[in-house]
C-alpha positions as CSV (number, residue, x, y, z in Angstrom):
1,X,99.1,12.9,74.7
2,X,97.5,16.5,73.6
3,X,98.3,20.1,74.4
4,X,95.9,21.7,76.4
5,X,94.8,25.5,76.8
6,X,91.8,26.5,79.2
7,X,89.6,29.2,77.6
8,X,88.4,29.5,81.6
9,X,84.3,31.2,81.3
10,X,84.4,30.4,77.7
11,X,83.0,27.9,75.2
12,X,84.5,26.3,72.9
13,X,82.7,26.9,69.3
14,X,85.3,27.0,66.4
15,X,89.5,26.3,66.3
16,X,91.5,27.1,63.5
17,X,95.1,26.6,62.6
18,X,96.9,29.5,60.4
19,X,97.2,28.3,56.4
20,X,100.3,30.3,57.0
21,X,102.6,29.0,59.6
22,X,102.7,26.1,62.0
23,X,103.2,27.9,64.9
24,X,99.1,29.3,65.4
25,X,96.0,28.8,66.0
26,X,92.7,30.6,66.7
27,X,89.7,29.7,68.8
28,X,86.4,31.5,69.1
29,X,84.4,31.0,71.8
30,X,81.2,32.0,74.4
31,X,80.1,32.8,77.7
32,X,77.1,30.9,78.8
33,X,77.1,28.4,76.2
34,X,76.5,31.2,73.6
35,X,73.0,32.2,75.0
36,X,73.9,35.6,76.8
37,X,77.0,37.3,77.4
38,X,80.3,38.4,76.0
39,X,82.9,36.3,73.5
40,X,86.5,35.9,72.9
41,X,88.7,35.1,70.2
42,X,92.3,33.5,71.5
43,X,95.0,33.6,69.6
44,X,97.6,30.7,71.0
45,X,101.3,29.8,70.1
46,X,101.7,26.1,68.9
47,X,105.5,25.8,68.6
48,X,106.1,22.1,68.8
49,X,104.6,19.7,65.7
50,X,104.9,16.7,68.7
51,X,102.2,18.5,71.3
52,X,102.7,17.9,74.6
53,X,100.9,19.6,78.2
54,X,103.3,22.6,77.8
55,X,103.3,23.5,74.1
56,X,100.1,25.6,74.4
57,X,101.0,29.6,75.3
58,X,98.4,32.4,75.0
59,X,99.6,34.9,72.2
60,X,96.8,37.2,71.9
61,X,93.0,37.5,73.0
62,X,89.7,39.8,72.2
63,X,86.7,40.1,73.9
64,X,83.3,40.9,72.2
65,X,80.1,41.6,73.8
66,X,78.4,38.6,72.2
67,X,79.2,35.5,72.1
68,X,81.7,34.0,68.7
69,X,80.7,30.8,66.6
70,X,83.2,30.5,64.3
71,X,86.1,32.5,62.8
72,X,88.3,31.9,59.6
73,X,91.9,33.2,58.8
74,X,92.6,35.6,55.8
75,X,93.7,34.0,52.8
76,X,96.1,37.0,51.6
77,X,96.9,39.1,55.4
78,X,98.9,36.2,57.5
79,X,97.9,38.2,60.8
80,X,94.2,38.7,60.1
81,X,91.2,36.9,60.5
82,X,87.3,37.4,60.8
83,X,85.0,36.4,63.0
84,X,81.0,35.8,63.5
85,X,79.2,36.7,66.4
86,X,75.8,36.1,68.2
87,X,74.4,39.6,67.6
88,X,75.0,39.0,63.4
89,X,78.3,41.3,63.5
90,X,81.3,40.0,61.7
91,X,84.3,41.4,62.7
92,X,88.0,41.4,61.1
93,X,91.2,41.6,63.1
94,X,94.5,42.3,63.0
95,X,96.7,39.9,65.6
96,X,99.2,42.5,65.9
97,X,96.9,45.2,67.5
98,X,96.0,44.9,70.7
99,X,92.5,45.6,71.2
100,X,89.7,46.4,68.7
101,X,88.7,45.2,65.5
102,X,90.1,46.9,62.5
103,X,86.8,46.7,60.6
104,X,83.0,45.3,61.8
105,X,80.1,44.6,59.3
106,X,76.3,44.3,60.9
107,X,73.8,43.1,58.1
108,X,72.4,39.9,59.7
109,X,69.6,39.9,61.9
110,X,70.1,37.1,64.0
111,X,73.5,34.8,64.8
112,X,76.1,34.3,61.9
113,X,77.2,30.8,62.6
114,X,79.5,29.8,60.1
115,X,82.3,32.3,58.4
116,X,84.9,31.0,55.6
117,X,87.3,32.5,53.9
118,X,87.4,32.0,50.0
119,X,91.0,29.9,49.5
120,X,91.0,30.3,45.9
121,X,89.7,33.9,44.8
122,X,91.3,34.6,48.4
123,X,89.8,38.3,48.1
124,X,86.7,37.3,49.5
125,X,84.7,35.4,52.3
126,X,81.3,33.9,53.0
127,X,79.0,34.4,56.2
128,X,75.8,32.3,57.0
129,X,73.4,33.1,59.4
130,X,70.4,31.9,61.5
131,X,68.3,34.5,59.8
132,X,68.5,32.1,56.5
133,X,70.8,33.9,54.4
134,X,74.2,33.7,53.3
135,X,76.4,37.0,52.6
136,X,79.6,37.5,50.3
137,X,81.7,39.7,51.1
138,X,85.5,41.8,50.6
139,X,86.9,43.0,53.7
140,X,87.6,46.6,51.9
141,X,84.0,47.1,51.1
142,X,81.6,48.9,53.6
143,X,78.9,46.6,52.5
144,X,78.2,42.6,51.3
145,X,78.3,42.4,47.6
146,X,75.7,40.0,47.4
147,X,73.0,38.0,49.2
148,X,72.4,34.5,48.6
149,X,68.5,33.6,49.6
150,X,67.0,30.1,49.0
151,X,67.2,27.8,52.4
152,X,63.7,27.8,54.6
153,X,65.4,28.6,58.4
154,X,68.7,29.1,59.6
155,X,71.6,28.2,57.7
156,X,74.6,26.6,59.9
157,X,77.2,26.4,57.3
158,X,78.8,27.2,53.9
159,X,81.8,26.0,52.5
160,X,83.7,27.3,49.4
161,X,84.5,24.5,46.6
162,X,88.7,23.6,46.9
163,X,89.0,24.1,43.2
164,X,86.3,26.2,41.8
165,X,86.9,29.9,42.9
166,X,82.8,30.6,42.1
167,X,81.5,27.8,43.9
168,X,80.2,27.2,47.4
169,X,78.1,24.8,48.8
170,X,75.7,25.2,52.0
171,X,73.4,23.4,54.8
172,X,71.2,24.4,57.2
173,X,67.7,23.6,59.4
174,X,65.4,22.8,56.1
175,X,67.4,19.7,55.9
176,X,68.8,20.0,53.1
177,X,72.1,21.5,50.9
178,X,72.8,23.6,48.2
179,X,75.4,24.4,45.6
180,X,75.6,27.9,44.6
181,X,78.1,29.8,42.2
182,X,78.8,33.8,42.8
183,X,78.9,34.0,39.1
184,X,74.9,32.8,38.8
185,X,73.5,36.6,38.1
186,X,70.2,35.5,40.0
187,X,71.5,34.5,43.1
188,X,69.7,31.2,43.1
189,X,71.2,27.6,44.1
190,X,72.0,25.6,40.8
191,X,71.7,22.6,42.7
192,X,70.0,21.3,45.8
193,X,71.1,18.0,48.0
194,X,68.3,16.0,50.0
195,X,68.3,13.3,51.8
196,X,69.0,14.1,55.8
197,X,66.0,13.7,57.9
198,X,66.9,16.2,60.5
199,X,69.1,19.7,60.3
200,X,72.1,19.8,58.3
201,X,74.7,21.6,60.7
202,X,78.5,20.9,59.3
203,X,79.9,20.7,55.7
204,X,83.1,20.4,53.8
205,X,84.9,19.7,50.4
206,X,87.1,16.6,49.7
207,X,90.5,18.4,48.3
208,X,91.2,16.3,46.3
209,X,88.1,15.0,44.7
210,X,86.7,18.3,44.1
211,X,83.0,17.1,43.3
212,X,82.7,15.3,46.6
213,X,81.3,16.9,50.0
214,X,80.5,15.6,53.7
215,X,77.8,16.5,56.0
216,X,76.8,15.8,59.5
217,X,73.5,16.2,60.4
218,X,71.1,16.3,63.6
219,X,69.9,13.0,62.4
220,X,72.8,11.0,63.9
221,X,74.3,10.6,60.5
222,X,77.6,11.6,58.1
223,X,76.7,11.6,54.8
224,X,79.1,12.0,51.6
225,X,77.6,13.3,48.2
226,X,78.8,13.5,44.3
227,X,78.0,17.5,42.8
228,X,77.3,15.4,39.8
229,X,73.9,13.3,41.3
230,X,72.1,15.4,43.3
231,X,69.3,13.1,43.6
232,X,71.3,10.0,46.3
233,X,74.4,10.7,48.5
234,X,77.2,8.7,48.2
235,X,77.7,7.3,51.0
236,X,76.0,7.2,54.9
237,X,77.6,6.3,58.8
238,X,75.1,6.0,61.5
239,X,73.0,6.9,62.5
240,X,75.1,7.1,65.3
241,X,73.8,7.6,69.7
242,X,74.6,11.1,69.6
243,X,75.0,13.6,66.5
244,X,78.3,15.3,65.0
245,X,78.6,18.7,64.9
246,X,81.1,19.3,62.5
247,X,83.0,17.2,60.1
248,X,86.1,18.0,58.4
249,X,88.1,16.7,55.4
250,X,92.1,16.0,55.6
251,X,94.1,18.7,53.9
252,X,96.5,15.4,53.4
253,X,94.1,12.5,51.9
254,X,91.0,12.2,50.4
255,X,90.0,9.2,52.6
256,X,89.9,10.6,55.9
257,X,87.7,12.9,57.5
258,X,87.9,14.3,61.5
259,X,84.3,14.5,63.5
260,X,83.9,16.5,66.6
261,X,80.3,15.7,68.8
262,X,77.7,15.5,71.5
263,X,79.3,12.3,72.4
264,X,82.4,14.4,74.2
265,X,85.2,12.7,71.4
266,X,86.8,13.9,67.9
267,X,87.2,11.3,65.8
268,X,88.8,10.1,62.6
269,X,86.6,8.2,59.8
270,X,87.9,6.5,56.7
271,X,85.0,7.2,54.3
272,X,86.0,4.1,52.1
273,X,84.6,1.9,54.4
274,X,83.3,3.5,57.5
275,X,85.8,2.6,60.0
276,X,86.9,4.9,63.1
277,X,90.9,5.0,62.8
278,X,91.1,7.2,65.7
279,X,89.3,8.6,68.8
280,X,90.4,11.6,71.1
281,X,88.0,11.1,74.3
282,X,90.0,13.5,76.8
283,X,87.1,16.0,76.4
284,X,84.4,16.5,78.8
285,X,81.1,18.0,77.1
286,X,80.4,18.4,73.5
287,X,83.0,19.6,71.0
288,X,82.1,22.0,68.5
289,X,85.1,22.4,66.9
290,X,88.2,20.8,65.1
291,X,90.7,21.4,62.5
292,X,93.6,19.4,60.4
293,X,96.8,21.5,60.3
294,X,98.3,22.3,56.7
295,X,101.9,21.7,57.7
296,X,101.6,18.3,59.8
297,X,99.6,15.2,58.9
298,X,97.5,14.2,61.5
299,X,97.9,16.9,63.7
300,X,94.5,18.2,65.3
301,X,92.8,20.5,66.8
302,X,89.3,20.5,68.6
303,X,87.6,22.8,71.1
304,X,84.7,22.2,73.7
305,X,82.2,23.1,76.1
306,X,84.7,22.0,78.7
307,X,86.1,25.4,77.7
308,X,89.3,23.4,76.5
309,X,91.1,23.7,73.5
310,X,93.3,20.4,72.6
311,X,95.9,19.4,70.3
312,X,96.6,16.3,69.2
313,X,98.4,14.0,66.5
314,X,96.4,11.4,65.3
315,X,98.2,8.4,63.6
316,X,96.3,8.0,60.0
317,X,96.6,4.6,58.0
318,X,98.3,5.4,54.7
């Protein structure tokens, strides 16, 4: 059984829970499947560790007048949190204002897809965009403190390493990934990941085995790599009838990773041998988004084009 909120005109893209208490969660989201028209970020009250249809209550919500991709909590302010939008703004908020954003940066050119706050440093965050570049910034400075330039096309994602506060890996429509490190004074990728036949569009970090990585890919296929051989990934699943868009590691395991697709389900994969442990089918178009909370293993959030937004527990194998 899942908790349910409607997000009723509005997209599903991204869902977040707070690292800072069990009791929220975040969604961005689009009118008009992200192609024209306004966005909104929802703010929602999850009270109950055991979901069921009534646990979901609206808390707070902003509208933007383009659509929102993805958003990411602050790693130091408990009520704030940033967010990318279709017209290349990024916004920061504060959850216990009512109305505007308490800061808004506009450097990118075209759609910032993928936003992610830095969990280690915790003083900074990283956008990526469709215009093929990836921006670093600190949400007290008027501008981005650098720009990171290498991939050919749109970038979809970038992901900070769990235990390396410099590093930061990143995909996007060229196929391929890159590892990057803030501290490299030429803003160049030290290392680059091929392998995918199609668009990379989703990547995380193992937390625990801090040299590993996932990606998902247009190819029908979830691939894991090792930092250490950049030259064959680990591992592959698929290729699969439809594509994942985003894949996510287990803040509790190293073993497990959650899926959300085009085939309408998140899902829940051991990596040691391929196996699906878990599907959550109630979705009705594509899901975009998921999330593991911190506080509750196996609890899960995803987020659709059926302009729902589900919770979930998911029973993981030890």
């Amino acid at each position: 059984m899942s908790a349910r909120f409607r997000t009723a005109g509005f997209k599903g893209y991204a869902v977040k829970f707070s690292p800072f208490t069990d009791q929220l969660l975040a969604a961005a989201t689009s009118a008009n499947f992200g192609l024209v028209g306004n966005g909104r970020l929802c703010i929602l009250s999850t009270p109950n560790p055991n979901p069921n249809p009534h646990t979901l209550h609206p808390v707070q919500q902003y509208d933007t007048q383009d659509g929102l991709f993805d958003l990411s909590w602050n790693e130091v302010h408990e009520n704030q949190l940033v967010t990318a939008s279709g017209d290349g703004s990024i916004k920061l908020w504060d959850i216990t204002l009512p109305s505007h954003p308490v800061a808004s940066w506009k450097e990118h050119q075209r759609e910032v897809m993928s936003i992610e706050w830095n969990f280690v440093a915790k003083s900074t965050f990283l956008s990526s965009s469709w215009d093929g570049s990836i921006k670093l910034w600190n949400p007290s400075a008027p501008q981005s403190l650098r720009t990171f330039n290498d991939h050919q096309g749109c970038v979809y994602a970038s992901s900070w390493a769990p235990q390396r506060a410099d590093q930061f890996a990143s995909c996007g429509e060229d196929k391929c990934i890159k590892l990057w490190s803030t501290n490299q004074p030429n803003a160049r990728p030290i290392a680059s990941f091929t392998g995918h036949s199609d668009q990379v569009v989703s990547l995380d970090w193992n937390k625990y085995s801090s040299d590993l990585f996932v990606t998902s890919s247009t190819d029908r296929t979830i691939k894991t790599w090792d930092i250490r051989n950049p030259r064959a990934n680990v591992a592959m699943f698929g290729p699969f009838e439809f594509p994942v868009r985003r894949v996510k590691f287990s803040p509790f395991s190293p073993n497990f990773i959650a899926a959300a697709g085009y085939d309408m389900s998140a899902s829940i994969w051991d990596i040691r041998n391929g196996s699906v442990v878990f599907v959550h089918d109630a979705h009705k178009e594509f899901v975009f988004g998921i999330d593991w909370s911190l506080f509750h293993p196996g609890l899960i959030a995803s987020c659709s084009w059926d302009e729902q937004i589900h919770v979930f527990n998911a029973p993981i194998p030890q």
